[in-house]
MARKOL-553098 format. One record per residue: x, y, z of N, C-alpha, C in turn. Coordinates in nm, 2 decimals, always signed. Layout:
<pts>
PT      n.x      n.y      n.z     ca.x     ca.y     ca.z      c.x      c.y      c.z
PT        X        Y        Z        X        Y        Z        X        Y        Z
...
</pts>
This chain:
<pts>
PT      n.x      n.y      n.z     ca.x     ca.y     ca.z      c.x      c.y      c.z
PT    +0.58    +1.86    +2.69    +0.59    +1.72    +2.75    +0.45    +1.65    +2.74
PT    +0.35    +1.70    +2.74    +0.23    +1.70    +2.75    +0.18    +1.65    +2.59
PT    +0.21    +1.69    +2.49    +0.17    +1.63    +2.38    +0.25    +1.56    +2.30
PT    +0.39    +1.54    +2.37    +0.49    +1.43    +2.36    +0.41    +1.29    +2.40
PT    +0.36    +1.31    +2.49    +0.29    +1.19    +2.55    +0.16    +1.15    +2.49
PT    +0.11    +1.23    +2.43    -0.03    +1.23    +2.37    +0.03    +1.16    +2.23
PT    +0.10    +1.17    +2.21    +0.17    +1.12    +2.06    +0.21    +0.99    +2.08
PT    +0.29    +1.01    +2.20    +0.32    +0.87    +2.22    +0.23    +0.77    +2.25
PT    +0.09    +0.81    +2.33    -0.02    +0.70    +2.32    -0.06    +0.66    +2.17
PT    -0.12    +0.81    +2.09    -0.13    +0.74    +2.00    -0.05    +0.64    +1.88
PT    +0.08    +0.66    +1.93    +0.16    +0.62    +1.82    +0.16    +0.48    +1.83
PT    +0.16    +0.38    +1.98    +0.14    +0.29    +2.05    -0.06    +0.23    +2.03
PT    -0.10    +0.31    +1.99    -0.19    +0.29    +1.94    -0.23    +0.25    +1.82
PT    -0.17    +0.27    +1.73    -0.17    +0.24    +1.58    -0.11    +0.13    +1.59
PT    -0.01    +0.11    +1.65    +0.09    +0.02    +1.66    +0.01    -0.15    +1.67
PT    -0.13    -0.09    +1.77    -0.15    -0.25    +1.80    -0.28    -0.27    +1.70
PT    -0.37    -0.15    +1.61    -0.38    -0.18    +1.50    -0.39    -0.26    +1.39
PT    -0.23    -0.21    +1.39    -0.17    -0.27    +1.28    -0.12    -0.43    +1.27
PT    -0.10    -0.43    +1.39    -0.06    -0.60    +1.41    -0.22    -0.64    +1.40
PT    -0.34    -0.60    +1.49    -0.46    -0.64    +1.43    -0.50    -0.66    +1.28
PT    -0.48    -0.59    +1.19    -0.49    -0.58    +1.08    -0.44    -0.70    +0.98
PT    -0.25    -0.70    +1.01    -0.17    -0.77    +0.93    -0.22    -0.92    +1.01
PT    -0.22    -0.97    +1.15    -0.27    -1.09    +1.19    -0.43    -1.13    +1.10
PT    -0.51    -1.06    +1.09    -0.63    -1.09    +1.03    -0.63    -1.13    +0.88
PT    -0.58    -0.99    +0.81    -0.56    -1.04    +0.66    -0.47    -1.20    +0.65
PT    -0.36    -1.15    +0.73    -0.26    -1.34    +0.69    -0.34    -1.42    +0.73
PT    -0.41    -1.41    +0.82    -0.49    -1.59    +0.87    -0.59    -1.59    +0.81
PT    -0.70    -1.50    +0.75    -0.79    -1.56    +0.71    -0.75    -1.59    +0.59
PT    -0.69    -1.53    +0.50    -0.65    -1.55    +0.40    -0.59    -1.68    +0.36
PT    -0.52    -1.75    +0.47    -0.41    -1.88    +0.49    -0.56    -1.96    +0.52
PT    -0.64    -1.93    +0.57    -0.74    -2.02    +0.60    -0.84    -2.05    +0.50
PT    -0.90    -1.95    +0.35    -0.96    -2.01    +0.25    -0.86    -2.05    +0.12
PT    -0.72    -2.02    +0.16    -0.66    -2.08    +0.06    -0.59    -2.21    +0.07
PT    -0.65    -2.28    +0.21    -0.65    -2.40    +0.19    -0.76    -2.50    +0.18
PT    -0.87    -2.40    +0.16    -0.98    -2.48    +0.15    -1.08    -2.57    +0.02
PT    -0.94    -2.52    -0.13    -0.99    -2.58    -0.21    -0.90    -2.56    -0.36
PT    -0.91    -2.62    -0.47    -0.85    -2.59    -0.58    -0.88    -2.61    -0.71
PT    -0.87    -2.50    -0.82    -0.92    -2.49    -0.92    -0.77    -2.49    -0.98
PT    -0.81    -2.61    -1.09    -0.68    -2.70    -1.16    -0.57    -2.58    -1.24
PT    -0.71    -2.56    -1.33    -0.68    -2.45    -1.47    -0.59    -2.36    -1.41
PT    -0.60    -2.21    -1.29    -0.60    -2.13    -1.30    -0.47    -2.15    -1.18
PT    -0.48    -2.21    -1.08    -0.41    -2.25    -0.95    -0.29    -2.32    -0.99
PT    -0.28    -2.46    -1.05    -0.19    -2.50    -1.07    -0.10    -2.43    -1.16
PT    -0.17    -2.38    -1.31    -0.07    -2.27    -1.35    +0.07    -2.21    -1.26
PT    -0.02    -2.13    -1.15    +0.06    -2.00    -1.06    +0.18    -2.12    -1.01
PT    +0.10    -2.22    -0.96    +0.21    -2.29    -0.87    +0.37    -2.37    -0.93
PT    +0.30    -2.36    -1.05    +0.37    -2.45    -1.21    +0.52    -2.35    -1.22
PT    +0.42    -2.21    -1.28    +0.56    -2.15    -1.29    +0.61    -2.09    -1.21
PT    +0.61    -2.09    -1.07    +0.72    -2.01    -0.99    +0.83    -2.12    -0.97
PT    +0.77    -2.25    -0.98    +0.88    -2.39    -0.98    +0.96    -2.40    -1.10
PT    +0.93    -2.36    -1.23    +1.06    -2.34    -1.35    +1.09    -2.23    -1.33
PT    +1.09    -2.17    -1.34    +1.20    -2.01    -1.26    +1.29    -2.06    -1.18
PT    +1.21    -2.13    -1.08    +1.36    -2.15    -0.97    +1.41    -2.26    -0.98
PT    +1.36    -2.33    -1.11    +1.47    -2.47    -1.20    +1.54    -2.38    -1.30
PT    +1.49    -2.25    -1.35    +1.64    -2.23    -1.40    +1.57    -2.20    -1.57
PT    +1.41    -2.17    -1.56    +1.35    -2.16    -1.71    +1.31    -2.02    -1.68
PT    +1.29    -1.96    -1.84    +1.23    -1.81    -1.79    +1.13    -1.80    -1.93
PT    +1.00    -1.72    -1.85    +0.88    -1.69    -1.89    +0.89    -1.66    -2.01
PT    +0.77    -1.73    -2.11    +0.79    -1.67    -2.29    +0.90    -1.76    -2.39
PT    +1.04    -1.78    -2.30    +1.09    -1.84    -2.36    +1.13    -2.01    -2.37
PT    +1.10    -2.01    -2.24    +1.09    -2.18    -2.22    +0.93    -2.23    -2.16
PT    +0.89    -2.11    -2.15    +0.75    -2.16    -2.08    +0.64    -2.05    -2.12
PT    +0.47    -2.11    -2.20    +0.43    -2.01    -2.23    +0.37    -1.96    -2.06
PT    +0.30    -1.77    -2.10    +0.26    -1.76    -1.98    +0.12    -1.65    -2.07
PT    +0.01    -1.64    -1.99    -0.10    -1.58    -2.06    -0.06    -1.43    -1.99
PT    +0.00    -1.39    -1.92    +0.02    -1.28    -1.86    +0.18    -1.18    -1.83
PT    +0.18    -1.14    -1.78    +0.31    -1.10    -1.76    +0.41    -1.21    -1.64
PT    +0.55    -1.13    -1.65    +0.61    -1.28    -1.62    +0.64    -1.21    -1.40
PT    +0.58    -1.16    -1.38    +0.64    -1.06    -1.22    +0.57    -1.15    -1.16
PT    +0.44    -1.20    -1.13    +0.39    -1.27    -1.12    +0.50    -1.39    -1.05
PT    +0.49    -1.47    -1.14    +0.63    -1.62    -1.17    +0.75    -1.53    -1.12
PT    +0.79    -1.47    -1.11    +0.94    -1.40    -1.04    +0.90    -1.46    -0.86
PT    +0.78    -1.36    -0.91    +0.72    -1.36    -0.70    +0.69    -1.47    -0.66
PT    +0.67    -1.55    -0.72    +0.60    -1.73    -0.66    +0.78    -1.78    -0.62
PT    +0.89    -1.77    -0.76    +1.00    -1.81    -0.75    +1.07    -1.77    -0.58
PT    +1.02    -1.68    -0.56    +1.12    -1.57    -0.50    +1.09    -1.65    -0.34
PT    +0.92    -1.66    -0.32    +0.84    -1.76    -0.23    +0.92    -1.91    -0.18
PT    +0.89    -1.93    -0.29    +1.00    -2.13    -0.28    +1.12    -2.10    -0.22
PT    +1.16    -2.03    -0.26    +1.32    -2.00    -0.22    +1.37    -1.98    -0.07
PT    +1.21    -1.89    -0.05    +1.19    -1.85    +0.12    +1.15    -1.99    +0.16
PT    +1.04    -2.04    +0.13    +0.97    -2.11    +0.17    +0.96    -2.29    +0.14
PT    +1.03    -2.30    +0.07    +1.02    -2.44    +0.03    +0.88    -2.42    -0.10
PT    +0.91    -2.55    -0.20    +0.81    -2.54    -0.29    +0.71    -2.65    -0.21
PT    +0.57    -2.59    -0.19    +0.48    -2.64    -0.14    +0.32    -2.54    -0.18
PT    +0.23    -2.62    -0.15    +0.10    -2.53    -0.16    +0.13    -2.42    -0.05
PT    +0.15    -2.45    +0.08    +0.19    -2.35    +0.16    +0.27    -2.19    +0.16
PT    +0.36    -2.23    +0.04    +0.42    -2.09    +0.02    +0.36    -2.05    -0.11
PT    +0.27    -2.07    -0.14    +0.16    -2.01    -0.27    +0.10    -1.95    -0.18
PT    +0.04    -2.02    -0.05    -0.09    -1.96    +0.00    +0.01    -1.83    +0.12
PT    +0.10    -1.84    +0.11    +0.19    -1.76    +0.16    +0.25    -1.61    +0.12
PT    +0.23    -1.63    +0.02    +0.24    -1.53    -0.09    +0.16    -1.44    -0.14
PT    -0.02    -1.50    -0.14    -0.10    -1.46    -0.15    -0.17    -1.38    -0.03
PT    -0.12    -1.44    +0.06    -0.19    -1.38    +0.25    -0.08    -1.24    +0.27
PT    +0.07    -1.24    +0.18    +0.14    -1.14    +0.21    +0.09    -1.02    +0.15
PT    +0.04    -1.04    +0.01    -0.02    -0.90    -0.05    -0.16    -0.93    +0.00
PT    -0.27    -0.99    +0.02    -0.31    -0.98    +0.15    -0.32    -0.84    +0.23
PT    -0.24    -0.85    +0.32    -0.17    -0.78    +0.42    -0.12    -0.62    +0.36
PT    -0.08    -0.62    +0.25    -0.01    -0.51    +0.21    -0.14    -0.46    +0.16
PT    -0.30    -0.50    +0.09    -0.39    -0.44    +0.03    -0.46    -0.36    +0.20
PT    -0.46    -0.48    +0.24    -0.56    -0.38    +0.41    -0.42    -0.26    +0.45
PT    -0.30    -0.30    +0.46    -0.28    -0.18    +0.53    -0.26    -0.08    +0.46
PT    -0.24    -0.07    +0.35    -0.28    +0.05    +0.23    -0.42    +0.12    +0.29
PT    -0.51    +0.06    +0.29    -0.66    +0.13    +0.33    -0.63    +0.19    +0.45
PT    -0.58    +0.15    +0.55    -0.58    +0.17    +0.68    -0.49    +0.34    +0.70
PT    -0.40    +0.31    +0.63    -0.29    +0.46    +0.61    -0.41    +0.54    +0.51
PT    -0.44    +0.51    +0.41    -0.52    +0.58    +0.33    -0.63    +0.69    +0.42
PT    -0.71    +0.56    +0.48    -0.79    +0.66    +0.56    -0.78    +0.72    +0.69
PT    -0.68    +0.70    +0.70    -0.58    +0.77    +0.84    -0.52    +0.90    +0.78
PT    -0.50    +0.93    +0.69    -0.42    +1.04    +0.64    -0.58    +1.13    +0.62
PT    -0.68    +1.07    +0.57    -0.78    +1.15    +0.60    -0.86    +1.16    +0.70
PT    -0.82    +1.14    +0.85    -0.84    +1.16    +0.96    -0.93    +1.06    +1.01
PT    -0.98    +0.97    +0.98    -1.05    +0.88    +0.99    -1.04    +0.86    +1.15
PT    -1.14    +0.76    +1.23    -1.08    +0.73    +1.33    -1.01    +0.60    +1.35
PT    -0.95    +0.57    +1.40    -0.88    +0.42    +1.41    -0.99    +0.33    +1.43
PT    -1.10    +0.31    +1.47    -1.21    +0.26    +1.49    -1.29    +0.21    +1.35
PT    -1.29    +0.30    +1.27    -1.33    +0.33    +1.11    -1.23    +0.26    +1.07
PT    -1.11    +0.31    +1.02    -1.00    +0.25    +0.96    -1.03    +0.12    +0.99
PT    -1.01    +0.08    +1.04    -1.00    -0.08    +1.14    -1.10    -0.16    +1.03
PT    -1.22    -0.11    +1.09    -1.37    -0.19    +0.99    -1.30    -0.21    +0.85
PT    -1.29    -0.09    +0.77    -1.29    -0.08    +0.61    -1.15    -0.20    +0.62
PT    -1.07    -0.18    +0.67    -0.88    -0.25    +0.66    -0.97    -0.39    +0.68
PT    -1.03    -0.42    +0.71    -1.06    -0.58    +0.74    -1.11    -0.62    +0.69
PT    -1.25    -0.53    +0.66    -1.34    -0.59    +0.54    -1.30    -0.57    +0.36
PT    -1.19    -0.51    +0.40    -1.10    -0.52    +0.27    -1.00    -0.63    +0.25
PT    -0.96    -0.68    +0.37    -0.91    -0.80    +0.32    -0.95    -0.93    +0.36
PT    -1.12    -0.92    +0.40    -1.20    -1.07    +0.37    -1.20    -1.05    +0.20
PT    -1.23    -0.92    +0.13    -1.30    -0.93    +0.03    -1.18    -0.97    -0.07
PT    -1.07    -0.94    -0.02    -0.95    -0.98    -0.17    -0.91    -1.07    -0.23
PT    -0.80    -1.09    -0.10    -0.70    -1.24    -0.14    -0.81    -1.36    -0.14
PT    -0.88    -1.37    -0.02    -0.96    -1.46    +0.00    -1.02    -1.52    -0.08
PT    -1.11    -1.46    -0.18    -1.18    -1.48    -0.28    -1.08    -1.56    -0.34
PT    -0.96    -1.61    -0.40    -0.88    -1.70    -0.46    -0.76    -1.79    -0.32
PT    -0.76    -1.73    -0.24    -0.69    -1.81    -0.19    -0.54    -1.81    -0.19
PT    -0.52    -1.80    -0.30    -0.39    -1.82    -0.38    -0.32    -1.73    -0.48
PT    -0.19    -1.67    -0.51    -0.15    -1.57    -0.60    -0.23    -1.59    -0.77
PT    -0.30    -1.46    -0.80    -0.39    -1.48    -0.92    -0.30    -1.33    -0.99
PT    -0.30    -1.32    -1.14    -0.26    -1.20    -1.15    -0.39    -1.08    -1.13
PT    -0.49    -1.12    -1.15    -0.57    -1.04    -1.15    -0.60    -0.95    -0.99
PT    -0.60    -1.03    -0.91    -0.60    -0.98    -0.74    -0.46    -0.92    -0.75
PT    -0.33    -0.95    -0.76    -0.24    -0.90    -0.75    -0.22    -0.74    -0.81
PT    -0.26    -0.74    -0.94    -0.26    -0.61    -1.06    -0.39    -0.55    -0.97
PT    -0.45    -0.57    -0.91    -0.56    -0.50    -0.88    -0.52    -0.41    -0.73
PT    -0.44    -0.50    -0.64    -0.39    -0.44    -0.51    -0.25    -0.33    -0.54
PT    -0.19    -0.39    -0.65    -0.12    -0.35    -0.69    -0.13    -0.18    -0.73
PT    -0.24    -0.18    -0.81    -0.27    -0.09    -0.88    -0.34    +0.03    -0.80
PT    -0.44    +0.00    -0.68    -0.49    +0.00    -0.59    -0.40    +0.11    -0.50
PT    -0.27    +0.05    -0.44    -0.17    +0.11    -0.40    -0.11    +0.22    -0.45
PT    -0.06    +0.24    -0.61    -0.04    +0.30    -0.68    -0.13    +0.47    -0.68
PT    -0.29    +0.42    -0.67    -0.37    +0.53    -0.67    -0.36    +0.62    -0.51
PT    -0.35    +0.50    -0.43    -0.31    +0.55    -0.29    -0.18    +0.64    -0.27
PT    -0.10    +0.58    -0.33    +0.01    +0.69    -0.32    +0.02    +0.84    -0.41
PT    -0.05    +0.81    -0.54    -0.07    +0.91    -0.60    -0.16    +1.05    -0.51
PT    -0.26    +1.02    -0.49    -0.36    +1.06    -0.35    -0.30    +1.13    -0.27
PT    -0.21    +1.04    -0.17    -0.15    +1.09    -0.11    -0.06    +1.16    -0.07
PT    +0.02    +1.18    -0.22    +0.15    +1.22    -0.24    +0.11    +1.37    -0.28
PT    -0.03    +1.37    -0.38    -0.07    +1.48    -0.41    -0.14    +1.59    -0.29
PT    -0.20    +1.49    -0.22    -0.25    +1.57    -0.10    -0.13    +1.67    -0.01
PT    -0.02    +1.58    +0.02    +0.07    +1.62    +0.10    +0.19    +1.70    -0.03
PT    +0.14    +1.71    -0.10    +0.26    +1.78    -0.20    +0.40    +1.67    -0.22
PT    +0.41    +1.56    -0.18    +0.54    +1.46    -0.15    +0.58    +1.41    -0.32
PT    +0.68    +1.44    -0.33    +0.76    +1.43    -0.48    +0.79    +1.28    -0.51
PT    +0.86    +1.25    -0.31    +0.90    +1.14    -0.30    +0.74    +0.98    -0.36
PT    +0.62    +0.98    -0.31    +0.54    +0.92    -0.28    +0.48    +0.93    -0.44
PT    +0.46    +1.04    -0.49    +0.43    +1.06    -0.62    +0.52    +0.99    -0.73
PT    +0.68    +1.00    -0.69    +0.76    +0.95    -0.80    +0.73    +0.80    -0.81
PT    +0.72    +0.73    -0.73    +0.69    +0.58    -0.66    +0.59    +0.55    -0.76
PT    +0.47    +0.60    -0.77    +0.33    +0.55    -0.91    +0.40    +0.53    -0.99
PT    +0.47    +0.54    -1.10    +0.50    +0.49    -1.24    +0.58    +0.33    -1.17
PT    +0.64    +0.35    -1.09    +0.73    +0.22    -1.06    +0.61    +0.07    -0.98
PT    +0.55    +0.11    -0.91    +0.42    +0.00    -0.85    +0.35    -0.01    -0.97
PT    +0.31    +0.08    -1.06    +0.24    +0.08    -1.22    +0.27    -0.01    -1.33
PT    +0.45    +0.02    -1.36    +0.47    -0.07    -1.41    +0.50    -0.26    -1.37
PT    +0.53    -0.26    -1.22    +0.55    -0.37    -1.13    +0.39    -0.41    -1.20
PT    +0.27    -0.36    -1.18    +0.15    -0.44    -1.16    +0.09    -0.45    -1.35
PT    +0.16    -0.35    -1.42    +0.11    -0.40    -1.53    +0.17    -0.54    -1.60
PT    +0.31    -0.50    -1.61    +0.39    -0.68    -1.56    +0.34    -0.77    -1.50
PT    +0.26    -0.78    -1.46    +0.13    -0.87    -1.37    +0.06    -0.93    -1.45
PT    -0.07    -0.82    -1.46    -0.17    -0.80    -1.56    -0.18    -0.70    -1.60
PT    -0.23    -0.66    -1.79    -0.24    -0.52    -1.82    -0.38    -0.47    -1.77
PT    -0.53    -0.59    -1.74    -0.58    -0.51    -1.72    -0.62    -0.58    -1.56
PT    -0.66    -0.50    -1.45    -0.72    -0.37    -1.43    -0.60    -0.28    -1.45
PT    -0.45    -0.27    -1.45    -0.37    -0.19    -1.45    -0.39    -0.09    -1.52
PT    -0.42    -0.10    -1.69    -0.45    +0.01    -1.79    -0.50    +0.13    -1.76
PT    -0.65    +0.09    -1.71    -0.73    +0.14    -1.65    -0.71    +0.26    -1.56
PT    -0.62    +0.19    -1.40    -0.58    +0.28    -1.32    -0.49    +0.41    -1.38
PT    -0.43    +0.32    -1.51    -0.32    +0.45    -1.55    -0.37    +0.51    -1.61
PT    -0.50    +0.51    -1.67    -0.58    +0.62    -1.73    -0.62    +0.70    -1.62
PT    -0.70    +0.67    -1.53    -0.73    +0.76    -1.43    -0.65    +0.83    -1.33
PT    -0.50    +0.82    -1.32    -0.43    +0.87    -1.25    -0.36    +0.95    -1.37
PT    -0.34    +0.94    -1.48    -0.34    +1.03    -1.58    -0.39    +1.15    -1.61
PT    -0.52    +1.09    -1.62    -0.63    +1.19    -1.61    -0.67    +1.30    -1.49
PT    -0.65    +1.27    -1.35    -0.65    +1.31    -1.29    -0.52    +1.47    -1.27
PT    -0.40    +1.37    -1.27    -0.29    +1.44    -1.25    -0.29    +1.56    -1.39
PT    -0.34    +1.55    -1.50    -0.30    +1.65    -1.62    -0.47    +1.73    -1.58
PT    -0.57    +1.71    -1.49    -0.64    +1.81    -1.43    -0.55    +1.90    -1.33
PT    -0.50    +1.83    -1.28    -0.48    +1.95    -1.13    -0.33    +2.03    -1.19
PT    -0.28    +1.95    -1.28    -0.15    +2.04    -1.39    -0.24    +2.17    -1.44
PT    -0.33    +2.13    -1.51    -0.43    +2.27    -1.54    -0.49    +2.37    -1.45
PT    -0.46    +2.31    -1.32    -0.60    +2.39    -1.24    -0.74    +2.36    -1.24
PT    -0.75    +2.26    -1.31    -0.94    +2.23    -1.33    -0.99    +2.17    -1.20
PT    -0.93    +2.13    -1.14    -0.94    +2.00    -1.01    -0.89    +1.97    -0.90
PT    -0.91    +1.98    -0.80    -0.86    +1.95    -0.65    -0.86    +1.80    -0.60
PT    -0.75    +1.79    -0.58    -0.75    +1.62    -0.54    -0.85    +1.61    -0.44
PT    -0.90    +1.69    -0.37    -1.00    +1.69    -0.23    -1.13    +1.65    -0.29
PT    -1.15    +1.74    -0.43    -1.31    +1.73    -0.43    -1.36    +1.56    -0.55
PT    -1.20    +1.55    -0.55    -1.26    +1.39    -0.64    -1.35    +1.33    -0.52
PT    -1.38    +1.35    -0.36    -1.41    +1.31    -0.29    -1.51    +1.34    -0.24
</pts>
């Protein structure tokens, strides 16, 4: 009964965390992605999630310098949200949100304290979305990819087939993005995983 309850504090504890966490990444994020805009790079993003959801598709009626998942997810935004700057910067504050609490589970699975976790989960998402404000594919492929490694990590730590099978599918989602940083990640989680297939390497001591 006794460490039913001990569970239960902590569990109630993560709980308010996490609403810390996801409240911080969405607002600050909503808050420097209205603070400014760069034509080239911004209006692009905003451009094509609006022909998608008129009914045009990437490459063939519209060029795109990157992959087309990107323009799917802006489309997908308007739809929720009405077409506006607001649901760009909405979009952007959501993965956001999904890069900190990746860190937060990450370093929680390695015992971290909630106090720790907390710091890194925040100052990881001043350092992300923020920096653009707005859905970029490069921030996106990078959190993306980011996640990918986390689950690989994870999946490997805890032996989980389920968590492990998930990397090739977030992999290809983020190279459909951008190929690079994506490439990159998939070298090193390649490389990693055909070590510990050998026996050369312990996912513990990459650490």
């Amino acid at each position: 009964m006794y460490q039913k309850k001990i569970n239960k504090v902590n569990w109630h504890s993560n709980i308010i965390y996490l609403f810390i966490i996801i409240g911080f990444s969405f607002l600050i994020n909503d808050h420097f992605g209205h603070k400014g805009l760069m034509p080239l790079d911004d209006l692009q993003n905003f451009n094509s999630g609006y022909r998608i959801l008129s009914g045009d598709f990437p490459f063939k009626d519209y060029y795109s310098i990157s992959g087309p998942i990107l323009d799917l997810t802006q489309a997908l935004f308007y739809k929720l949200f009405g077409v506006s700057w607001n649901s760009l910067v909405i979009h952007s504050s959501f993965f956001n949100c999904l890069y900190a609490l990746s860190i937060f589970f990450f370093l929680k699975n390695y015992n971290f304290s909630n106090n720790i976790a907390l710091i890194y989960s925040l100052s990881g998402a001043l350092l992300m979305s923020p920096t653009s404000g707005n859905p970029t594919v490069e921030h996106h492929s990078l959190i993306l990819s980011t996640i990918s490694l986390i689950l690989f990590i994870i999946g490997s730590k805890r032996k989980s087939k389920p968590l492990v099978f998930l990397v090739p599918f977030v992999l290809t989602i983020a190279f459909f993005i951008k190929q690079v940083p994506t490439a990159y990640f998939i070298i090193l989680i390649s490389a990693i995983y055909f070590m510990q297939l050998f026996g050369k390497i312990k996912i513990k001591e990459i650490f």
